[in-house]
Backbone as CSV, one residue per row, in Angstrom:
resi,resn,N_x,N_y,N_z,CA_x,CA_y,CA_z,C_x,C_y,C_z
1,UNK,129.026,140.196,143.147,129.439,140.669,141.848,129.842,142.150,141.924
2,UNK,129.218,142.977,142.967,129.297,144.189,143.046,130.717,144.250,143.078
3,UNK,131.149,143.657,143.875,132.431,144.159,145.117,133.634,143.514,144.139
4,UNK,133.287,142.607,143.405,134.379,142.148,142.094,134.328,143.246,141.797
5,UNK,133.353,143.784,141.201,133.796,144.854,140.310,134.667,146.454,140.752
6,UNK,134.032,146.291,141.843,134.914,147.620,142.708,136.133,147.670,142.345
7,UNK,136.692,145.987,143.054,137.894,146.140,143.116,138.648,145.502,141.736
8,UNK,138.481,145.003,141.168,138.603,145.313,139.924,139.090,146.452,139.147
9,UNK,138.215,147.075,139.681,138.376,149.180,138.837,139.413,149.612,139.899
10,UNK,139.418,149.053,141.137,141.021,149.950,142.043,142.080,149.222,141.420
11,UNK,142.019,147.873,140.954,143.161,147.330,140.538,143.540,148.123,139.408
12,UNK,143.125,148.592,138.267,142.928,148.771,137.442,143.801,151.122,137.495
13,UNK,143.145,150.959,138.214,143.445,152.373,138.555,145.399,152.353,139.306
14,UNK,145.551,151.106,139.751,146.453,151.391,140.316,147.485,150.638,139.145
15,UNK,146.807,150.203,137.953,147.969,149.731,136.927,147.809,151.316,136.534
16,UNK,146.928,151.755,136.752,146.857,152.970,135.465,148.257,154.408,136.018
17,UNK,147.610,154.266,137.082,148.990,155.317,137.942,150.020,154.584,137.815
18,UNK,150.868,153.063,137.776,151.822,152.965,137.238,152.498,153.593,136.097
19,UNK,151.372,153.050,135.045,151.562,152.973,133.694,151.918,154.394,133.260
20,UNK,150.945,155.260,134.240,151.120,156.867,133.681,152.718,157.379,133.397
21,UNK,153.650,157.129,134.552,155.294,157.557,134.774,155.804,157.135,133.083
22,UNK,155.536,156.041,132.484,156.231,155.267,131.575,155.276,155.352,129.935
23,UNK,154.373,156.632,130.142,153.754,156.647,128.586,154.632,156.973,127.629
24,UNK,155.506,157.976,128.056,156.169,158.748,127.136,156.838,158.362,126.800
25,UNK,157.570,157.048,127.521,158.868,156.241,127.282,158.923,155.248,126.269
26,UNK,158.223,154.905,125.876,157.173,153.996,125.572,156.159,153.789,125.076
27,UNK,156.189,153.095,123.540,155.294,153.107,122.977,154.236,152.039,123.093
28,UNK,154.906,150.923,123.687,154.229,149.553,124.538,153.682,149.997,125.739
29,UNK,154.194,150.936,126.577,153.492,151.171,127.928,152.380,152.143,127.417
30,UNK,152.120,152.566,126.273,151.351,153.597,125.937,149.964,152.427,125.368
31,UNK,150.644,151.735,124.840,149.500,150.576,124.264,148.929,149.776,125.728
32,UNK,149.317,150.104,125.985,149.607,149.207,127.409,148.557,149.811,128.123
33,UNK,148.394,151.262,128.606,147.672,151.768,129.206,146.758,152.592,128.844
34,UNK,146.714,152.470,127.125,144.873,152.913,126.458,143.940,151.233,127.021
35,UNK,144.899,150.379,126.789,144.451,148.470,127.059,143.693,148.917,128.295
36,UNK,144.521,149.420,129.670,143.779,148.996,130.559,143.026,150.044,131.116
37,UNK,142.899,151.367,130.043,141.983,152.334,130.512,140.437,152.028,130.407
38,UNK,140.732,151.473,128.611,139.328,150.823,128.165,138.815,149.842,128.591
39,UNK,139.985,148.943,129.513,139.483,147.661,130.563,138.266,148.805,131.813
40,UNK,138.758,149.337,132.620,138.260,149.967,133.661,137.223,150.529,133.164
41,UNK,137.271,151.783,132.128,136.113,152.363,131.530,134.901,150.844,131.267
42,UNK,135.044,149.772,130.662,134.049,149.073,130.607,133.468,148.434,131.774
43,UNK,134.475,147.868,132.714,133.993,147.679,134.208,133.250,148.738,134.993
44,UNK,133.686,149.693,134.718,133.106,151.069,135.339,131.673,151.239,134.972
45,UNK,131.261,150.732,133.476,129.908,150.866,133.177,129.025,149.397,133.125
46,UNK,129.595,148.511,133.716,129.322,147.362,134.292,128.474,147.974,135.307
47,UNK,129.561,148.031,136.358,129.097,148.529,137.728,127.753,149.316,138.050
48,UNK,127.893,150.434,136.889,126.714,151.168,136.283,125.706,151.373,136.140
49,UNK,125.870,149.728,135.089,124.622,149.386,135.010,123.652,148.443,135.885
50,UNK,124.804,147.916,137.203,124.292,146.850,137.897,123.880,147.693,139.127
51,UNK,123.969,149.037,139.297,123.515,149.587,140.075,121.824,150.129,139.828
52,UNK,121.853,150.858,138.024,121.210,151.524,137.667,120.224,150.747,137.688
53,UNK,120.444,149.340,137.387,119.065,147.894,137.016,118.279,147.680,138.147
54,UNK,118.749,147.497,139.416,118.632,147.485,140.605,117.335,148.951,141.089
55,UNK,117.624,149.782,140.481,116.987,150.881,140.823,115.667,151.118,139.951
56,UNK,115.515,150.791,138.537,115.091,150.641,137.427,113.836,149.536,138.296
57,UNK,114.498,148.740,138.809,113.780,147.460,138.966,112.680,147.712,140.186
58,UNK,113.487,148.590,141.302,112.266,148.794,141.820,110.937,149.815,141.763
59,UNK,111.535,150.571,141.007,110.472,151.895,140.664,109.233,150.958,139.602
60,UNK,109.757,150.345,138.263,109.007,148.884,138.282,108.197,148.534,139.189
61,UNK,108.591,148.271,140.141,107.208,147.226,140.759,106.479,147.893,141.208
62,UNK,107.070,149.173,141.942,105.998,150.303,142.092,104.712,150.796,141.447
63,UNK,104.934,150.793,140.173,103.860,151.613,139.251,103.645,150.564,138.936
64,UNK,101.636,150.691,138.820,101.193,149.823,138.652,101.563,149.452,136.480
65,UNK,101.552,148.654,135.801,101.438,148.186,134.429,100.271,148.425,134.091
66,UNK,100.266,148.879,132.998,98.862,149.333,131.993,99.035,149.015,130.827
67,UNK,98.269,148.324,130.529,98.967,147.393,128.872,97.812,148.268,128.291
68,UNK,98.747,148.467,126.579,97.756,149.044,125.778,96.638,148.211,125.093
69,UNK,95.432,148.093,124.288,94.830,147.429,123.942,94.314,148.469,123.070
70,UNK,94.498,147.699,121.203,94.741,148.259,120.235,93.431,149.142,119.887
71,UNK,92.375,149.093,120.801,91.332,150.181,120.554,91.970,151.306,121.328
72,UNK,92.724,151.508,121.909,93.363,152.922,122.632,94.136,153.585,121.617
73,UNK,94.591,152.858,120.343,95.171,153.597,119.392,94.171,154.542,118.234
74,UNK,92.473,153.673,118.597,91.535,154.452,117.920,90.943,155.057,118.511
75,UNK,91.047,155.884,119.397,90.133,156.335,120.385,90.050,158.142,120.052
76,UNK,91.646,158.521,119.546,91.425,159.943,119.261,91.058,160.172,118.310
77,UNK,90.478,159.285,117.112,90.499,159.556,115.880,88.656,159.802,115.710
């Protein structure tokens, strides 16, 4: 899934350097290439997050869990 997404975002980058020559010309190539900026920008935070989860996940298993138990909410009082 990773590597979809990579290349995905190069595809994406390389419509975008097309698209760039032909904004001005063009009010369709301009629609055209906010379309596939906000395509990449969302893949981009795909990627993101499938990195960030991954990392999230192991610091997780690391630390041990400590569940609260509702006398710990009376304890300073």
């Amino acid at each position: 899934m990773k590597k979809e997404l990579i290349v995905s975002i190069k595809e994406k980058e390389l419509q975008l350097s097309k698209l760039r020559e032909h904004i001005d010309k063009s009010e369709v190539c301009a629609d055209l290439y906010n379309k596939v900026l906000i395509e990449k920008a969302i893949l981009t935070k795909q990627l993101e997050d499938l990195q960030n989860k991954s990392i999230v996940n192991r610091i997780k298993h690391l630390l041990p869990r400590q569940e609260k138990l509702i006398c710990d909410y009376f304890r300073g009082k």
